[in-house]
N, C-alpha and C positions, 0 to 999 in steps of 0.2 A: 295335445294328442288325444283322441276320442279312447276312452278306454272298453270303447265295443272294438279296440284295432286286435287284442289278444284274446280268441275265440275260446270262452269257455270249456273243459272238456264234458258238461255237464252236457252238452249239445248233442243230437242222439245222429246227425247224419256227419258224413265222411267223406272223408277221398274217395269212398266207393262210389259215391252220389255222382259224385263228378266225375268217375272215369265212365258210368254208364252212358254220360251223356256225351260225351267225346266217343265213344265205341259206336254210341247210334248214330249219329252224325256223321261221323265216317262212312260208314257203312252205307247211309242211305245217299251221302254226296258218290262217291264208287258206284252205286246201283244205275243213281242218272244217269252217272254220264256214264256209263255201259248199254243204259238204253235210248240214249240220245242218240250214241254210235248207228243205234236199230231206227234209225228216225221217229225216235218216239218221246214226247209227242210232237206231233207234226204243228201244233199251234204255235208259234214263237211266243206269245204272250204267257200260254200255259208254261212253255218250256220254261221264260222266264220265273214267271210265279213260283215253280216247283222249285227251282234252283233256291227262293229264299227260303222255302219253306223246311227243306230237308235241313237245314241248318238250323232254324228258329225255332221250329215244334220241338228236338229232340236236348238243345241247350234251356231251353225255356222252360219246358216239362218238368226235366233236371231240379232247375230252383226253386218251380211251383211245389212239387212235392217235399223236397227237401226242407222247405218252409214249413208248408203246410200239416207238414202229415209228421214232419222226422224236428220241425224247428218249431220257432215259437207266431208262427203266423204273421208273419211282420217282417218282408225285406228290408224295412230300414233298420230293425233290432236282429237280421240274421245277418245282412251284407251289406249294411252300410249304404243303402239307396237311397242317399239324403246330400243334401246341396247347400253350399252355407258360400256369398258373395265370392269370399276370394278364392274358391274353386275356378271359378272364370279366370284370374290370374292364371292360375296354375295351369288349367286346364288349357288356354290357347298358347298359354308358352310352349307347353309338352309337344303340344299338337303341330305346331307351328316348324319346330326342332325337330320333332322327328320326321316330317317331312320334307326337310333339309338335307336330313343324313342319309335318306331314303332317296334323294334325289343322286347324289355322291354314290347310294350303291349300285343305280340304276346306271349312272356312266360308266362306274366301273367295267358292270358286269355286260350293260347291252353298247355302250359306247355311245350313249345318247339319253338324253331323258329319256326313259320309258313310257312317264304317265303322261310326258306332253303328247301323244299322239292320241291318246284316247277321245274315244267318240260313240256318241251316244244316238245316233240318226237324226232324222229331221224334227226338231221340236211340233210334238201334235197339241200341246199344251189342253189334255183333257183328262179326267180323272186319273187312267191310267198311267200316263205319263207323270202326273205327280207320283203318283206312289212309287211305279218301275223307277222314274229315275233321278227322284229327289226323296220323300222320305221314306222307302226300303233302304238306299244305301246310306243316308247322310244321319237319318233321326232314327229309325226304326235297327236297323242292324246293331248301331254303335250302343242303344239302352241295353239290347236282348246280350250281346256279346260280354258287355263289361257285367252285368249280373253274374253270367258263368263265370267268365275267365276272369276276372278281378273280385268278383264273389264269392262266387260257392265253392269255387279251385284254391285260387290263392286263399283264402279261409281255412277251408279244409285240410289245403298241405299245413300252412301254416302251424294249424291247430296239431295234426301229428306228429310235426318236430319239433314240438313242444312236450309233449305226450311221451316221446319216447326219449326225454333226458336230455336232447337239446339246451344249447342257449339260445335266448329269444333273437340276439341278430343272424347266427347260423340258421336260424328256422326260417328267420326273413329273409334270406339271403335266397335258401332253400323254394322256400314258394313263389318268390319273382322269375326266378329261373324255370322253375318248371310252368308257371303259367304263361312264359313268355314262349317256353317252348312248344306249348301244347296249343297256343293261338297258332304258330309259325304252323305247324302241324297240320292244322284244318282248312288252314289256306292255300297249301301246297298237295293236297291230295290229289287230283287233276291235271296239275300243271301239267305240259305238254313237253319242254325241255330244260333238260339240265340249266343252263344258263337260268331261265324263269324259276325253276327251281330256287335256287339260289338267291338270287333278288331280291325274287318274294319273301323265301326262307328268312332270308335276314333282314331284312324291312320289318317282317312282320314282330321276327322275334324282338328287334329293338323297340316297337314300339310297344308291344304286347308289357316286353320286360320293364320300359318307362311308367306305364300307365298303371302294372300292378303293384311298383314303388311307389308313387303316390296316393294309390288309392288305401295302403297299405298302411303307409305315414299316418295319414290324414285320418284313417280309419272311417273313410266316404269314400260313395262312388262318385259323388257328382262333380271332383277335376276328371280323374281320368273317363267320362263320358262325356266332360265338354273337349278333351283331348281327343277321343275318336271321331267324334263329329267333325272338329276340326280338322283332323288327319285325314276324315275322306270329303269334305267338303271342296278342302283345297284340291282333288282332283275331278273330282265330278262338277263343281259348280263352273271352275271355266272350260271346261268342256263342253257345256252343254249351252252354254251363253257366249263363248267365245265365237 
């Protein structure tokens, strides 16, 4: 077990780091789609674009400073952004599993795959179309996500129920749960009904909650980031090749 996995309390940033980042992320995904409602913008590409970024800038910002300014310069010695072979085990088991169970909540809840209907328009296969629809959602989302939500979150809860007289498994117990919850959380701000709600909600918590026990274990990021790749791969890639 890495022993960067029990976070110093010498470390000068917090759970605060991370709720700011979660508060602004919200916020700015609510703002969109409150002016999307106004058709605005009117570019679907823009609209796209905007969609990743309201998420990206304000989780990402998050760790850069938190690193930077409040840690010790160095996401591999703040959050574990480091990759050692048998993450790749772990990582496309995780990945693999929870989109199994995700597939189980999606009959549940819509009475049908969900994600097999997805679709992605006509392949333009040019710049844009890499980035919109292979690495924003497959490589790029899943690095920027699991820094937050498996890094700087589960880190930081971790670190203050430890802090405050904790035992170390109640605090690990403690920080899976809330970063699974607070993934579930940023994916469901939007959603349009109850049912998707729901789905989503718990799709996401499960995997959120997988990925920040291993990354947690392991004290790396690099299973549960070959975990999210995995997890959105398996929906976007035969969608868009199927």
């Amino acid at each position: 077990m890495d022993s960067d996995l029990w976070v110093p309390r010498t470390r000068r940033w917090s759970v605060v780091d991370a709720a700011w980042g979660v508060v602004a992320a919200v916020i700015l995904v609510v703002l969109l789609g409150a002016t999307a409602l106004r058709g605005w913008p009117g570019n679907p590409k823009l609209a796209e674009l905007f969609s990743y970024l309201v998420v990206w800038v304000p989780l990402l910002g998050a760790v850069l400073i938190a690193s930077m300014v409040r840690g010790r310069r160095s996401l591999a010695r703040d959050f574990g952004f480091a990759f050692r072979p048998l993450d790749l085990l772990w990582g496309l088991t995780l990945g693999v599993l929870a989109r199994l169970i995700t597939g189980f909540i999606e009959i549940a809840g819509y009475g049908r795959l969900g994600s097999a209907g997805a679709t992605f328009g006509e392949p333009a296969h040019d710049l844009w179309w890499v980035f919109a629809a292979l690495l924003a959602p497959v490589l790029i989302s899943p690095v920027i996500e699991e820094l937050f939500f498996r890094g700087l979150l589960a880190r930081s809860v971790l670190a203050a129920g430890e802090a405050n007289g904790g035992s170390r498994r109640a605090a690990l117990v403690i920080a899976i749960l809330v970063s699974g919850s607070v993934f579930a959380l940023v994916h469901v701000v939007c959603v349009g009904t109850p049912a998707a709600v729901l789905v989503i909600g718990l799709s996401t918590f499960f995997f959120g909650a997988g990925a920040a026990a291993l990354a947690l274990i392991t004290g790396r990021l690099g299973g549960a980031i070959v975990a999210h790749v995995t997890f959105n791969a398996l929906v976007v890639v035969p969608a868009l090749f199927g």
